[in-house]
C-alpha positions in Angstrom: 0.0 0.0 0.0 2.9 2.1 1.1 4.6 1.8 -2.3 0.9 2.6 -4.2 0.8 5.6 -2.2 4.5 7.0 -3.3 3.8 5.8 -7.1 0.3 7.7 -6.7 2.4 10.6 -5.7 4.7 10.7 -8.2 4.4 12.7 -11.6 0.9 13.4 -11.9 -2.2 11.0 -12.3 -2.1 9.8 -16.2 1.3 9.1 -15.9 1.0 7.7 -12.4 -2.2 5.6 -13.6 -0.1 3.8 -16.6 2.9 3.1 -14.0 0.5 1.2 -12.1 -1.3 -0.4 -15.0 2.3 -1.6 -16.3 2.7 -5.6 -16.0 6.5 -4.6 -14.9 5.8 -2.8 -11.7 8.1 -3.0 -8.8 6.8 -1.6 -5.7 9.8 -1.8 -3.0 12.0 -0.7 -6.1 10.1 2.1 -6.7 9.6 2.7 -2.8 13.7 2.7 -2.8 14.5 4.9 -5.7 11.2 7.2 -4.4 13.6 7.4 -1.0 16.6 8.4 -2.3 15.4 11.2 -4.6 13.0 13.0 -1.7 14.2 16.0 0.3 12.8 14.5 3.6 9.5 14.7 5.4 7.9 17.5 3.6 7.9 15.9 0.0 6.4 12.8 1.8 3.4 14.7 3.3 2.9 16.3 -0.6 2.5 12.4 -2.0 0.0 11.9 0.7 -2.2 15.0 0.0 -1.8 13.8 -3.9 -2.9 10.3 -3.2 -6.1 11.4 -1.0 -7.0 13.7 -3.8 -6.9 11.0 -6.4 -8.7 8.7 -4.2 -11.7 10.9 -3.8 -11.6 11.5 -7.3 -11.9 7.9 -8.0 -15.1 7.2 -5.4 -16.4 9.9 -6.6 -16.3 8.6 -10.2 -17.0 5.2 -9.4 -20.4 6.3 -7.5 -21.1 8.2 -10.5 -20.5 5.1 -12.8 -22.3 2.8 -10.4 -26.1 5.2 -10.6 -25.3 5.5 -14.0 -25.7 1.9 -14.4 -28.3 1.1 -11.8 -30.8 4.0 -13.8 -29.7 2.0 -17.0 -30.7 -1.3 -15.3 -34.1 0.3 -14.4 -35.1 1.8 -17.5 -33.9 -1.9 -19.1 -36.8 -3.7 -16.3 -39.2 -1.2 -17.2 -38.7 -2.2 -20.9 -38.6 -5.9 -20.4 -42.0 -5.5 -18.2 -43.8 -3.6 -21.0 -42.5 -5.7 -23.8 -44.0 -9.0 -21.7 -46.7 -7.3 -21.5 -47.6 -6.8 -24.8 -46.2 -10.1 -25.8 -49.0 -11.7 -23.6 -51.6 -9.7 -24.9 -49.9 -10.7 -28.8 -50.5 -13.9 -27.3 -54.0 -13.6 -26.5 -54.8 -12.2 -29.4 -53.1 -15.1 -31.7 -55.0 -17.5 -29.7 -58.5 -15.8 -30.1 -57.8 -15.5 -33.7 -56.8 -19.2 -34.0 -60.0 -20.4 -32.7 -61.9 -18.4 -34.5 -60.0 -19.6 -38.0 -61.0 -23.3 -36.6 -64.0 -22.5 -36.0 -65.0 -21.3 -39.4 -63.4 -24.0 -40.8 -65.4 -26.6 -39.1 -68.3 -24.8 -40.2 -67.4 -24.6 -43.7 -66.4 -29.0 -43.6 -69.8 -28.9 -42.3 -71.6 -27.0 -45.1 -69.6 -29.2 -47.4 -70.9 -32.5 -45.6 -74.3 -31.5 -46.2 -73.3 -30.6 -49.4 -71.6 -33.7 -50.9 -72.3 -36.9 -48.2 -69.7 -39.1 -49.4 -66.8 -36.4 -48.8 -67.9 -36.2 -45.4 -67.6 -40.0 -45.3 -64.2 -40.1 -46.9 -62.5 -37.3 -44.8 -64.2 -38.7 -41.6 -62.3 -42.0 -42.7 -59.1 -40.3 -43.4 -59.1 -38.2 -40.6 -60.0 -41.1 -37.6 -57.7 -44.0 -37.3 -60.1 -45.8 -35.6 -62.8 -45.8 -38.4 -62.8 -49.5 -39.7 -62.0 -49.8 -43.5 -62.6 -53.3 -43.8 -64.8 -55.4 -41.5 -61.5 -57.5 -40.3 -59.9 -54.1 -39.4 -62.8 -53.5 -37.5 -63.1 -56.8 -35.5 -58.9 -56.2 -34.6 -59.4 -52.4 -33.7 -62.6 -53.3 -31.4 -60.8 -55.8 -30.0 -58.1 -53.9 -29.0 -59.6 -51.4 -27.2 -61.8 -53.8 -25.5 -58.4 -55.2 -23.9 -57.1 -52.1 -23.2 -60.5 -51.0 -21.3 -60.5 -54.4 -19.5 -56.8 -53.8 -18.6 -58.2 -50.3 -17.2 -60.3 -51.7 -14.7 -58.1 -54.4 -13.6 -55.4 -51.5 -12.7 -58.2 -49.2 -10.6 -60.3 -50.9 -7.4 -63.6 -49.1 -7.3 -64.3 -48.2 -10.7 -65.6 -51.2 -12.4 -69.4 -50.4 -11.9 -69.2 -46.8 -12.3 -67.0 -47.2 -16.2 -69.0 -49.9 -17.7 -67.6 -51.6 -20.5 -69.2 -50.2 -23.9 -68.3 -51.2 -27.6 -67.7 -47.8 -28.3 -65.5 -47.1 -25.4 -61.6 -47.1 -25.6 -58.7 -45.3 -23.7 -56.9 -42.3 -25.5 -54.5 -41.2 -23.0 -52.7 -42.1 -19.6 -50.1 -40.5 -17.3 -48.7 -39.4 -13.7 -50.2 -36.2 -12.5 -49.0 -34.5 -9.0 -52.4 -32.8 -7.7 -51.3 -29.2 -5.9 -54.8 -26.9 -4.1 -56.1 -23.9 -6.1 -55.9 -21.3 -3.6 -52.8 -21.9 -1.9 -50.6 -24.0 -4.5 -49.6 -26.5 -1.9 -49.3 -30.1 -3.1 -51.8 -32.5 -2.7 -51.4 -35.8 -3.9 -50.0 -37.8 -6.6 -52.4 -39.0 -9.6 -52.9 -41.1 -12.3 -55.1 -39.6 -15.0 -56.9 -42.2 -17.8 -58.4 -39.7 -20.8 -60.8 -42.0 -22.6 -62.9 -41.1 -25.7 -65.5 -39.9 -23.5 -64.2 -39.4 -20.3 -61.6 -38.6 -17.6 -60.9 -40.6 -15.1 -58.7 -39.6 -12.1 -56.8 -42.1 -10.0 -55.0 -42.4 -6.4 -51.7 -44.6 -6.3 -51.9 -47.5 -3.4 -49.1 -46.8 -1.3 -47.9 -50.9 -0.9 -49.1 -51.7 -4.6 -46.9 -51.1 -7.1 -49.1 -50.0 -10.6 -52.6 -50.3 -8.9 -54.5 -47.7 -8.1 -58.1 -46.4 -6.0 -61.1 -44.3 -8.2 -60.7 -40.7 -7.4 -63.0 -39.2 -10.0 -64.9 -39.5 -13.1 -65.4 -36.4 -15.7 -67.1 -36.2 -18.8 -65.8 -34.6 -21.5 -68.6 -32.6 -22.3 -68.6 -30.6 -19.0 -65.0 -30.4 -19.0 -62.7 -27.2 -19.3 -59.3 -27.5 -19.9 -57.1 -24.2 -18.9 -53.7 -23.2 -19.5 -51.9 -22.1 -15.8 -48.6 -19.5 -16.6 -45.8 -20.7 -15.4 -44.6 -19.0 -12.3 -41.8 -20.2 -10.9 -41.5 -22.6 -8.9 -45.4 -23.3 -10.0 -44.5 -24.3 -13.8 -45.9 -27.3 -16.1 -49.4 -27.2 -14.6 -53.1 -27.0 -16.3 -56.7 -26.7 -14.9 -59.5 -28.7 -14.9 -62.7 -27.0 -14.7 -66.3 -28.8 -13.5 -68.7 -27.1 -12.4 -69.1 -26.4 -9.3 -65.4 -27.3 -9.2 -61.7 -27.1 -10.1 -58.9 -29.0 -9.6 -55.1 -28.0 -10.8 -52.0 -30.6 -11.8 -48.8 -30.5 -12.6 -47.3 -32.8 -15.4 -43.4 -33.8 -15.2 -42.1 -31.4 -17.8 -42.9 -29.0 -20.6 -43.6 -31.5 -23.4 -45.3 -33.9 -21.3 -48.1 -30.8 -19.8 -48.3 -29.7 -23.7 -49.0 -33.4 -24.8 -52.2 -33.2 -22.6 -53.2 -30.1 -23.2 -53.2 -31.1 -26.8 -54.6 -34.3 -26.8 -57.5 -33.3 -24.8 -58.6 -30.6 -26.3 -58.7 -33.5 -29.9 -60.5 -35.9 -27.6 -62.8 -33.6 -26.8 -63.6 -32.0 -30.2 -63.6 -35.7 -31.7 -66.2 -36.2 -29.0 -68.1 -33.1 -30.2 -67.4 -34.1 -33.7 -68.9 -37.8 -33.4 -72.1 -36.9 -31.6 -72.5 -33.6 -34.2 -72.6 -37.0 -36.3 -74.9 -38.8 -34.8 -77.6 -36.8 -34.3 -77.4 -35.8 -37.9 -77.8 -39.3 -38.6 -80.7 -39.3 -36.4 -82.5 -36.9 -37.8 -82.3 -38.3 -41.6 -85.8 -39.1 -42.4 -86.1 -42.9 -42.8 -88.6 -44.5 -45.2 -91.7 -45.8 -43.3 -92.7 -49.9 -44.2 -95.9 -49.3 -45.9 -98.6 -51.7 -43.8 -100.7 -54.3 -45.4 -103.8 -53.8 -46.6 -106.7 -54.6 -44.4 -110.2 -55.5 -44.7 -111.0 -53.4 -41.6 -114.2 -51.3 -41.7 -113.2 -49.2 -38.7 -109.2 -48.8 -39.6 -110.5 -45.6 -41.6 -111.6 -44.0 -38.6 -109.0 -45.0 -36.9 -106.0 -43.0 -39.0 -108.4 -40.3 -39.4 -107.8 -40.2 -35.3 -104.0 -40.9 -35.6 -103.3 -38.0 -38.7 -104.8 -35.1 -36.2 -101.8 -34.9 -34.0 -99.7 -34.8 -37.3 -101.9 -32.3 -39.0 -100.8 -30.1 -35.7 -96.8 -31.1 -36.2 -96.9 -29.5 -39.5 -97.9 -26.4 -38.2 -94.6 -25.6 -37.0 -92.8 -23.9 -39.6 -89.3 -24.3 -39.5 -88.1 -23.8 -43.3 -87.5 -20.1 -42.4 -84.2 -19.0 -43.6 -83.0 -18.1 -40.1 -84.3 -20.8 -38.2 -82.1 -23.4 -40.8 -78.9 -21.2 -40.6 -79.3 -20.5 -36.4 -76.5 -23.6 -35.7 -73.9 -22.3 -37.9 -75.0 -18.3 -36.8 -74.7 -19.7 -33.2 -71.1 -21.2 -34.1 -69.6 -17.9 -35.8 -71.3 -15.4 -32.7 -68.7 -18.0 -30.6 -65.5 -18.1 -32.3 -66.3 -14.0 -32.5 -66.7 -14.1 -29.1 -70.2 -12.2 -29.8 -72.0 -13.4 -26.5 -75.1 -11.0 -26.8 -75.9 -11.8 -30.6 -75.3 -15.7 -29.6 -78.2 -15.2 -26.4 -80.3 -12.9 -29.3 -80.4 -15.5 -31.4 -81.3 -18.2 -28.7 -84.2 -15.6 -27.3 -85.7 -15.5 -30.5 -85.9 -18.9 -30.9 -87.2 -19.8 -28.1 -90.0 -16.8 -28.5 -90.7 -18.0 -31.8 -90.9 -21.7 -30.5 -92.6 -20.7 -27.2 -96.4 -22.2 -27.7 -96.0 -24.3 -30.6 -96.3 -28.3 -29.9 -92.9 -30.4 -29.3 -92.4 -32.4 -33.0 -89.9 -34.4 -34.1 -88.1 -31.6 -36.2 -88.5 -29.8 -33.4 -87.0 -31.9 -31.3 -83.8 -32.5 -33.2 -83.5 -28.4 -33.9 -83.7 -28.4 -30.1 -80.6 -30.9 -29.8 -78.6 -29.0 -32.0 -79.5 -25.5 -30.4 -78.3 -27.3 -26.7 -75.0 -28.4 -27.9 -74.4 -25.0 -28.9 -75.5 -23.8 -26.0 -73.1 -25.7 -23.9 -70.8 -24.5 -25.9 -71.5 -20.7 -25.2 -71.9 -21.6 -21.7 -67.7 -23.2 -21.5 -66.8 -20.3 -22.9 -68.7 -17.9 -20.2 -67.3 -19.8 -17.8 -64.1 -19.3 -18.9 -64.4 -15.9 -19.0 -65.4 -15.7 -15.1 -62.4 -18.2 -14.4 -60.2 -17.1 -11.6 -57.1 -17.5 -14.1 -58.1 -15.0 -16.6 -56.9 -11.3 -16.2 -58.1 -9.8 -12.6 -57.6 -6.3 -13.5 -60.8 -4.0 -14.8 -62.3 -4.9 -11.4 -65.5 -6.2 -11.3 -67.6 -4.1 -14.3 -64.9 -6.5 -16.2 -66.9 -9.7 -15.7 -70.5 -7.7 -16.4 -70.8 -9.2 -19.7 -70.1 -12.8 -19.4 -72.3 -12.8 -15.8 -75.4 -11.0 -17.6 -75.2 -13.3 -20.4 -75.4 -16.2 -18.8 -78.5 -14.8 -16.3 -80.0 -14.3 -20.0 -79.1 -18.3 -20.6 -81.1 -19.6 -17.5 -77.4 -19.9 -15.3 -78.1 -17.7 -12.5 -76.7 -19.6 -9.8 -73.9 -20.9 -11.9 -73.2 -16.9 -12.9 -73.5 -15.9 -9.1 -70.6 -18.3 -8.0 -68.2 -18.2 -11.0 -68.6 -14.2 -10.0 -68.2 -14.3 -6.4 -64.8 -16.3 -7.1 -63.6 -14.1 -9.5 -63.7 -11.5 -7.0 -62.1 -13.7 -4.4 -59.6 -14.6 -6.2 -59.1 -10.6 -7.3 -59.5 -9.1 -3.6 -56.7 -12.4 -2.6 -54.3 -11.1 -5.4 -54.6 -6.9 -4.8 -53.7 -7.8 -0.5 -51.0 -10.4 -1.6 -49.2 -7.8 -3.5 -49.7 -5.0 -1.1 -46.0 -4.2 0.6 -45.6 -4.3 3.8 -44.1 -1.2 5.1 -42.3 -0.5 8.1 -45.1 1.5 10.1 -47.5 -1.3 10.6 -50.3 1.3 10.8 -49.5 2.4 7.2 -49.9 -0.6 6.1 -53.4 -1.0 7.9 -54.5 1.8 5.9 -53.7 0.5 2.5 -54.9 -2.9 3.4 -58.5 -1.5 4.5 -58.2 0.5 1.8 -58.1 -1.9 -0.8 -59.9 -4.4 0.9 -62.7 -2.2 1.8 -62.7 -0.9 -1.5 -62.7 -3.8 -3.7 -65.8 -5.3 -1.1 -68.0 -1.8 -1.6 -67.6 -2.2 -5.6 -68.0 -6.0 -5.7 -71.4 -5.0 -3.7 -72.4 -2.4 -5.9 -71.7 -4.3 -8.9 -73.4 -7.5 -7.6 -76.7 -5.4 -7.0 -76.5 -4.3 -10.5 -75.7 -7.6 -12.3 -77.9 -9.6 -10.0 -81.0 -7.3 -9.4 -84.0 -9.5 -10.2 -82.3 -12.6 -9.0 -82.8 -12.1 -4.9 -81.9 -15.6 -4.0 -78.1 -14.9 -5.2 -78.3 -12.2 -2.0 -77.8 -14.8 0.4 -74.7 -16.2 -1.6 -73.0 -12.7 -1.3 -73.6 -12.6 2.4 -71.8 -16.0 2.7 -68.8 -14.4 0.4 -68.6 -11.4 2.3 -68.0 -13.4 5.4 -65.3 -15.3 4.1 -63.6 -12.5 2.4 -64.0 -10.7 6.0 -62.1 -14.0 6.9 -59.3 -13.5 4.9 -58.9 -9.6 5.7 -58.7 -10.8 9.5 -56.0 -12.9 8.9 -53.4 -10.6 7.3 -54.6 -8.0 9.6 -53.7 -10.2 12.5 -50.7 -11.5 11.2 -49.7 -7.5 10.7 -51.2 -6.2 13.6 -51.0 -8.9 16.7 -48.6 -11.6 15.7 -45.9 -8.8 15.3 -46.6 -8.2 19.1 -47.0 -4.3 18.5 -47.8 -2.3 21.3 -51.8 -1.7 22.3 -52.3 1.8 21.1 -50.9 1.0 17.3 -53.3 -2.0 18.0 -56.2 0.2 19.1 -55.5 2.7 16.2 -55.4 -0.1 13.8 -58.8 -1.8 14.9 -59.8 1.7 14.6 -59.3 2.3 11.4 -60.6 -1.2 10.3 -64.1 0.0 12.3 -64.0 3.1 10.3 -64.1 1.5 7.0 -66.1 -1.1 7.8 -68.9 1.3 8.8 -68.6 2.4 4.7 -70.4 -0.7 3.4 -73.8 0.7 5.5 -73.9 2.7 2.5 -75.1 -0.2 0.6 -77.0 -1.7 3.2 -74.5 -4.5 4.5 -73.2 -4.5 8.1 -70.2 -6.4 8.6 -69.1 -5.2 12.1 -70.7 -7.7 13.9 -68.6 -10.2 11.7 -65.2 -8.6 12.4 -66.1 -8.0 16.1 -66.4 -12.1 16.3 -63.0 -12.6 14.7 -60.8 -10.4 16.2 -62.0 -10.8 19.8 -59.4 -13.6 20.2 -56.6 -11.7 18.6 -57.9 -8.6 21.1 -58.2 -10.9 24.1 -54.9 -11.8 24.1 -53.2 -8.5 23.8 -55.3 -7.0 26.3 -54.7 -9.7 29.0 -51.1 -9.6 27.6 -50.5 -5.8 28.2 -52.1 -6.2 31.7 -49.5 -8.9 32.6 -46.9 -6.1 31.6 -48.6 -3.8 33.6 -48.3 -6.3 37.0 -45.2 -7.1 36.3 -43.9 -3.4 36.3 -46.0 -2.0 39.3 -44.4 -5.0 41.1 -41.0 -4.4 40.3 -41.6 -0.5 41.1 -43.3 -1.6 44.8 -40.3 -3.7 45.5 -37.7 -0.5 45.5 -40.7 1.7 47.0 -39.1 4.0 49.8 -41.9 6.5 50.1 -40.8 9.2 49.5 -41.8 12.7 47.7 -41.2 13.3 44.1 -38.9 16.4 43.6 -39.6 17.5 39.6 -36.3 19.7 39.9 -38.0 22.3 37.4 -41.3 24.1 37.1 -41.1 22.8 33.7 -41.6 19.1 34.8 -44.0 19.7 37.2 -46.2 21.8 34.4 -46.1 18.9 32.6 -46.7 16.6 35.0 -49.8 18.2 36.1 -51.2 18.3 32.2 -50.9 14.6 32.0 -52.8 13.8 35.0 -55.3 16.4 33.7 -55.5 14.5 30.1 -56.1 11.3 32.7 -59.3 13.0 34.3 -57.3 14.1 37.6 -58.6 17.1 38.4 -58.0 18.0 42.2 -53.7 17.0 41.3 -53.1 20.5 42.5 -54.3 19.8 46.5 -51.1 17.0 46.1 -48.7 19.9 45.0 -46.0 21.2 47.2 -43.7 24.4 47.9 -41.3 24.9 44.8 -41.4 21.4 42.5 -42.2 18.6 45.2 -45.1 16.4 44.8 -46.5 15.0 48.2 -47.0 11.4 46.2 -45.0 8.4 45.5 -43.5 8.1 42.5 -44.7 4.6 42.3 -48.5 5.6 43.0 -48.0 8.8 40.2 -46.3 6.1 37.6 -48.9 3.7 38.4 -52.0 6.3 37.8 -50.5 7.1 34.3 -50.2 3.7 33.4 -53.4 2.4 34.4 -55.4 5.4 33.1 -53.4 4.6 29.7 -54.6 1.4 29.6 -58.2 2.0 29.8 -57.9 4.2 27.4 -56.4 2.0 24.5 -58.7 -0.8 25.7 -61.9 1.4 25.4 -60.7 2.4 21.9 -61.0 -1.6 21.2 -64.2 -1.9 23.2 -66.9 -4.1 22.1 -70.0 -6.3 23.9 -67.7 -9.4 24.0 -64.6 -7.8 25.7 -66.4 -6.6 28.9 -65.7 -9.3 31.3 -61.9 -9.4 29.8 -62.0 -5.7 30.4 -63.5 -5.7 33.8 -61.3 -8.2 35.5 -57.8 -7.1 33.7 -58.9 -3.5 35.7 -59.5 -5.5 38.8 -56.4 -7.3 38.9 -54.2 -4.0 38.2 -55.9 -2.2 40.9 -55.2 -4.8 43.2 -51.5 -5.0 42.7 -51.5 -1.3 43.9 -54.2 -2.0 46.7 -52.6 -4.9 48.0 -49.2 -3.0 48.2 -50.5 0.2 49.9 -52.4 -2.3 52.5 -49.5 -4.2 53.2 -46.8 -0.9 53.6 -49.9 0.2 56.4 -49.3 -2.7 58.4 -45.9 -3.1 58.5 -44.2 0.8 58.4 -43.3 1.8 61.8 -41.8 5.5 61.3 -44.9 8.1 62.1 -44.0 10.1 59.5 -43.9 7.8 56.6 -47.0 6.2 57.6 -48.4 9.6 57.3 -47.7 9.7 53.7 -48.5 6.3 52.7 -51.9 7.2 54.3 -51.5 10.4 52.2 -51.1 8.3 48.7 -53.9 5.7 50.1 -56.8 8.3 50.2 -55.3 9.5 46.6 -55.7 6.3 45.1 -59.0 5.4 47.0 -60.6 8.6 46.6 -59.5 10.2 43.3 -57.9 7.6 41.4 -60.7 4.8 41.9 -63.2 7.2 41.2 -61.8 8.5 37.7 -61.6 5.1 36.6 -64.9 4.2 37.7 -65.8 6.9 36.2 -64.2 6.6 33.1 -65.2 2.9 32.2 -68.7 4.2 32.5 -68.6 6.5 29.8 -66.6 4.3 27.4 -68.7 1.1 28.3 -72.5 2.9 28.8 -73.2 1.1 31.9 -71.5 1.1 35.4 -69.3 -1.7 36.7 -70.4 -3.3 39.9 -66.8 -4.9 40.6 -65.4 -1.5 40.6 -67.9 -0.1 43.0 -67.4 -3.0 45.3 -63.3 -2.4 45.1 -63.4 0.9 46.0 -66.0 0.3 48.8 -64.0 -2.2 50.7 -60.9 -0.6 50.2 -62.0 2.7 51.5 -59.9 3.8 54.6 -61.9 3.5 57.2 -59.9 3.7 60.7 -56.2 3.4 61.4 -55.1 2.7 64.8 -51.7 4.9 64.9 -50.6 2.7 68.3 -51.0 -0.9 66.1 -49.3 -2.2 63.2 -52.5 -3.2 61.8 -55.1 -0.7 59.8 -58.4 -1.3 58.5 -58.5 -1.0 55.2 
């Protein structure tokens, strides 16, 4: 360092710099030759003041260097935020268009079915690999996928009679799932899934069985939602499975295994659609009618005079209109266009139109097309409501998909799928709130945004859900869970961090406050929070009171009676305000020549702290805290009661006993009384046990020639 400092010194700080920088560089013979040339002391002292002068100039550079790069790092986060940003939303967008390109493209294959029946055979045949092209083919595939099934059931206990075996039934897919919870992401259990042509079937592994496993579940297809999770790490691979009322998330082993089922389900699912698209069309082919023998039966006239009336009424349902023929494929584009009100229009008119005319068989099969399509729509609401689309717009954002499906009949349905939208939003806006250093800031922003979020939720469930007053019931039960969840990050924040009672009092405080805001709307919750923190309050009352014992003790144990002396006027003018602020009045009667106070110092100390106390505990005052209240009071005056009792008996000097007399009648007769007093205001009602401890520990008669006194 020594032999830095001298080159540092030497010649200037380029020069200096490039000496340094030199692979050659030879400190002690520098150092040496440095020696030799300097006139003493004074040119020493010179290289120092050099070398502190470059130094600074370096920190100072390298600060500058280092903000330099932290604002570059900033502005490059800021950029890499919005460009993911808008790359999710390219991505949202690609996806929308991509199934609206398939789904005019299965309308169109349609239209060309109908057009030309034998392409539609021959791309069907193409296009499934299990469609038999020869009836030996057919025999092998069937059989195959009979001993596949049978293998199926051999493998899962408990699922034989609930998956019967079918001809047309076969198994598509199988794997290892791990099972984590939706609202907390903790894992649950480890899965085997079977995806069959029809069906899902979910699976528990035996612990002691090796490849055999217990029924968990059984889905089918047609009321199954598949859904894409993000990855978030350490959350990644995983996809939901939606069922009404339910949903249940898993995660696959990697990447390409989660894309495989994402991908085969979603074919199994519209093959499913596909095949029984087909065979209802099949159905509804008109097939020629075996023309009866004839009859020599003079009645039989009559008789299909009587069977052709109900027929004569079939045909007077009309339903060659142009719009009524072209309503499956209208329904089909107002889905992939994501048109939810003309898709309901549609199905309203129909329904008008079809409201009183009789139930036919064309009828019938119009009204099995319209309900496939109607599931359809009703996925895709779903979807829209789902917890794992985008939260943010708050909750006008999920208006449309909740009136649309009231419109479809889905009221209760629409109800729920909204209330956990809005859980899942109010969980995500207090998970992300920061918690600062001043736990009452933090209070604020959480009722803010909890309170907040509940008042517009309300407002926008009484807009959405105004003829529907069955669904009000359902919001009460949300609102108390929700309270539920508020509670808990308030306790964890307010009581588990062991903060003192009057940030706890101001903090309840504030949460009273804007609770009372939801009266606006007509919903009081304060009877809900009042029942959930009263444990949390419980325990920091009785907890502050066992501080308060603990410190009157210690203070009674070094108790020499004796007079305060306040040294300044300054200290005793304060003194007297803060037994003013506790509702002594008379303090001045207890006042003495210059700054003495004729009191203890452990009865003065003892007075502020107990007055404090009731205080802060009226502040978090509520019906179920009054006993707790009551006897934490009782116990703290006793401490002090107890002690000035016992000092009574046993003092011996005259003149001390004088003034423990002296700070007895102050705490019987102005102390008590204030907090009496006091709790009567805060509470509405006065307290018996209070009354009764300052009536039997009034001084009554002390017998100056005893150790004993009545107290």
């Amino acid at each position: 360092v020594a032999a830095m400092a001298l080159a540092l010194g030497e010649g200037g700080g380029s020069r200096l710099r490039r000496q340094l920088e030199s692979g050659g560089f030879a400190a002690g013979e520098y150092v040496k030759q440095l020696s030799q040339q300097s006139d003493g002391d004074r040119d020493l002292q010179e290289h120092r003041q050099r070398i502190q002068a470059l130094s600074e100039e370096t920190a100072q550079s390298l600060k500058r260097n280092v903000y330099q790069n932290y604002r570059q790092f900033i502005e490059t986060a800021r950029e890499i935020s919005y460009l993911e940003s808008e790359m999710y939303q390219l991505s949202h967008i690609l996806t929308e268009q991509k199934g609206i390109m398939e789904a005019v493209t299965q309308a169109l294959l349609l239209q060309a079915d109908r057009d030309d029946p034998t392409l539609g055979a021959r791309r069907a045949a193409a296009a499934d690999p299990f469609l038999p092209l020869s009836a030996k083919e057919a025999a092998a595939s069937e059989e195959g996928r009979q001993r596949t099934l049978t293998t199926l059931l051999e493998k899962v206990e408990g699922c034989r009679d609930l998956l019967p075996e079918s001809p047309g039934k076969y198994l598509v897919y199988n794997g290892d799932l791990v099972e984590y919870d939706a609202d907390h992401m903790a894992q649950i259990q480890r899965v085997h899934a079977f995806l069959m042509n029809d069906c899902l079937l979910v699976a528990t592994a035996l612990p002691n069985r090796r490849g055999a496993y217990r029924y968990d579940a059984l889905y089918p297809l047609d009321g199954l939602a598949v859904v894409n999770v993000k990855d978030n790490p350490p959350m990644k691979d995983m996809f939901k499975l939606l069922m009404f009322p339910e949903s249940r998330i898993f995660q696959a082993e990697n990447a390409k295994i989660k894309k495989e089922w994402l991908e085969v389900l979603e074919e199994t699912k519209r093959n499913r659609a596909l095949s029984e698209k087909r065979r209802l069309e099949q159905e509804a082919l008109p097939r020629p009618t075996p023309t009866p023998p004839e009859s020599t039966n003079p009645f039989e006239d009559d008789e299909d005079e009587e069977e052709e009336e109900p027929s004569a009424e079939e045909e007077l349902v009309d339903l060659s209109l142009e719009w009524i023929q072209e309503l499956p494929e209208d329904l089909d584009v107002c889905i992939a266009q994501r048109d939810f009100e003309g898709a309901v229009d549609l199905l309203d008119k129909l329904n008008e139109y079809l409201g009183d005319k009789p139930v036919s068989q064309p009828v019938k099969e119009l009204r099995a097309k319209v309900d496939e399509r109607v599931r359809q729509l009703t996925d895709v609401l779903v979807f829209e409501l789902s917890p794992d689309r985008s939260l943010r717009g708050g909750p006008r954002a999920t208006r449309r998909a909740v009136s649309q499906l009231i419109r479809l009949g889905q009221s209760t349905k629409a109800c729920e799928l909204f209330l956990k939208n809005r859980a899942a939003a109010v969980q995500t806006a207090i998970r992300q709130l920061r918690i600062e250093g001043a736990t009452l800031l933090y209070i604020h922003k959480l009722c803010h945004v909890f309170f907040t979020s509940l008042l517009e939720t309300a407002r926008e469930f009484e807009t959405d859900f105004a003829g529907n007053n069955g669904c009000y019931s359902a919001f009460v039960v949300w609102a108390r869970s929700s309270m539920r969840m508020f509670v808990d990050a308030f306790s964890k924040q307010v009581f588990d961090s062991k903060e003192s009672l009057s940030t706890a009092a101001e903090c309840v405080k504030v949460a009273k406050e804007h609770c009372k805001q939801l009266s606006e709307i007509g919903l009081d919750l304060t009877f809900i929070i009042h029942a959930l923190l009263v444990k949390d309050i419980k325990g920091a009352l009785q907890s502050y009171k066992d501080i308060i014992i603990e410190a009157t003790k210690h203070r009674n144990s070094e108790e020499m009676w004796r007079k305060m002396n306040l040294m300044t006027p300054e200290a005793l003018g304060k003194l007297r305000e803060e037994m003013r602020s506790c509702g002594v009045g008379n303090f001045d009667q207890y006042t003495g020549d210059d700054c003495w106070v004729n009191l203890s110092y452990t009865v003065v100390a003892f007075t502020k702290q107990t007055m404090a106390f009731l205080e802060e505990a009226l502040k978090l005052y509520f019906p179920e805290l009054h006993m707790v209240l009551l006897e934490s009071l009782v116990e703290i005056i006793l401490v002090a009661v107890q002690h000035v009792d016992y000092s009574l008996r046993c003092e011996q000097d005259p003149e001390k006993k004088a003034f423990i007399r002296q700070n007895a009648s102050f705490l019987y007769e102005t102390v008590l009384p204030v907090v009496e007093k006091r709790f009567e205001e805060g509470v509405g009602k006065p307290a018996k046990q209070l009354q009764d401890l300052r009536n039997a520990s009034r001084l009554m008669r002390i017998n100056p020639e005893s150790t004993t006194s009545v107290v």
